[in-house]
C-alpha positions in Angstrom: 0.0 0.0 0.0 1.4 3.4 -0.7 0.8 6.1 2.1 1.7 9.5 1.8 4.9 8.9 4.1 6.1 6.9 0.7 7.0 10.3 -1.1 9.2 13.5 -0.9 7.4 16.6 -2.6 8.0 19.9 -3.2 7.4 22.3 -5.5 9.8 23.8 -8.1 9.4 27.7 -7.2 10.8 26.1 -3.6 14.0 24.6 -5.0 16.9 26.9 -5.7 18.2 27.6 -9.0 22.4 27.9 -8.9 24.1 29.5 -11.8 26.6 26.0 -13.1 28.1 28.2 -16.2 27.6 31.5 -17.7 23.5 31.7 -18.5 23.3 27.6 -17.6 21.1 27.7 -14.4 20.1 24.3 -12.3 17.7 23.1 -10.0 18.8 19.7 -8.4 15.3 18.3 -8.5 16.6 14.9 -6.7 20.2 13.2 -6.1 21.9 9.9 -4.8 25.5 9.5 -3.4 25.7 7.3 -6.3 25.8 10.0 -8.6 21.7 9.7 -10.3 20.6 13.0 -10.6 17.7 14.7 -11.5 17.7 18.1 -13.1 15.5 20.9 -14.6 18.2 23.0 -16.6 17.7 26.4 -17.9 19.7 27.5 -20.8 19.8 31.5 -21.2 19.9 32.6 -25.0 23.5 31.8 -26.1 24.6 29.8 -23.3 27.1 27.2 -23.9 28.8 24.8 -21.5 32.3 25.6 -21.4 33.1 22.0 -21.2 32.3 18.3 -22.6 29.6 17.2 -20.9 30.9 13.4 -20.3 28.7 10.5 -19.6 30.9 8.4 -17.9 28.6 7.0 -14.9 25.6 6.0 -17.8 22.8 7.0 -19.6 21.8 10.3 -19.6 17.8 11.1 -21.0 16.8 14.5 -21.7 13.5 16.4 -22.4 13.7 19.8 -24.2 10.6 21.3 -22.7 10.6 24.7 -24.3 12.8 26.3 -27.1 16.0 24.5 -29.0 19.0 22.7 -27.2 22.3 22.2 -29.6 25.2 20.0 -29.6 27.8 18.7 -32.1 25.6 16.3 -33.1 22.6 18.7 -34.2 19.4 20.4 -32.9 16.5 19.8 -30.7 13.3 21.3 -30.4 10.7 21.3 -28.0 9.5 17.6 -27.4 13.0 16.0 -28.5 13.7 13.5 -26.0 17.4 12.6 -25.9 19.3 9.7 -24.8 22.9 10.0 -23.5 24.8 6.6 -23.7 27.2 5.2 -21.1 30.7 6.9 -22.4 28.9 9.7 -24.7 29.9 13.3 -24.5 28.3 16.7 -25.9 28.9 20.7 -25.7 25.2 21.4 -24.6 24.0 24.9 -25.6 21.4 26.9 -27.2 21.1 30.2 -29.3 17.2 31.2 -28.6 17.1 29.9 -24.7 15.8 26.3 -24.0 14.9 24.3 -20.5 15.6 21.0 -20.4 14.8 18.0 -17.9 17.5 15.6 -17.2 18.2 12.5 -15.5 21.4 11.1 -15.0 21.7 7.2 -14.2 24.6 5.3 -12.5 25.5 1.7 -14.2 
């Protein structure tokens, strides 16, 4: 049986937003010490991440929710779901703005 006890909420004006990179701006929706992490990530117009973003730990599955994220690889509007495999790597960005969920898994 599943009793309220069962579940953590909150709500996602409650959860802080930290700056990562110039115009890239997180809020850890949920981590483990393992290294899975949850993520709603807000991508200013013209933010890039100033680094490869590695996957070394495992899959990595992103929703664009709103405007176009980039990579090396191509572009990916609103609705594009994206999956990261084990040992990938990007350079995340995105010219018009975009939010993005993310979940990062551990192997």
């Amino acid at each position: 049986m599943v009793t309220p006890e069962m579940f953590e909420r909150a709500h996602i004006d409650d959860i802080a937003e930290v700056e990562a990179a110039p115009g890239i701006f997180i809020k850890m929706l949920h981590h483990t010490d393992e290294g899975v992490m949850v993520r709603l990530i807000r991508f200013a117009p013209g933010a890039v991440l100033p680094m490869e973003d590695t996957h070394d730990l495992g899959l990595e599955i992103v929703h664009v929710l709103d405007g176009t994220l980039t990579d090396n690889a191509g572009s990916y509007p609103a609705g594009s779901i994206l999956y990261g495999k084990k040992g990938s790597s990007h350079i995340p960005a995105s010219v018009e703005g975009c939010t993005i969920f993310s979940i990062n898994f551990v192997d």
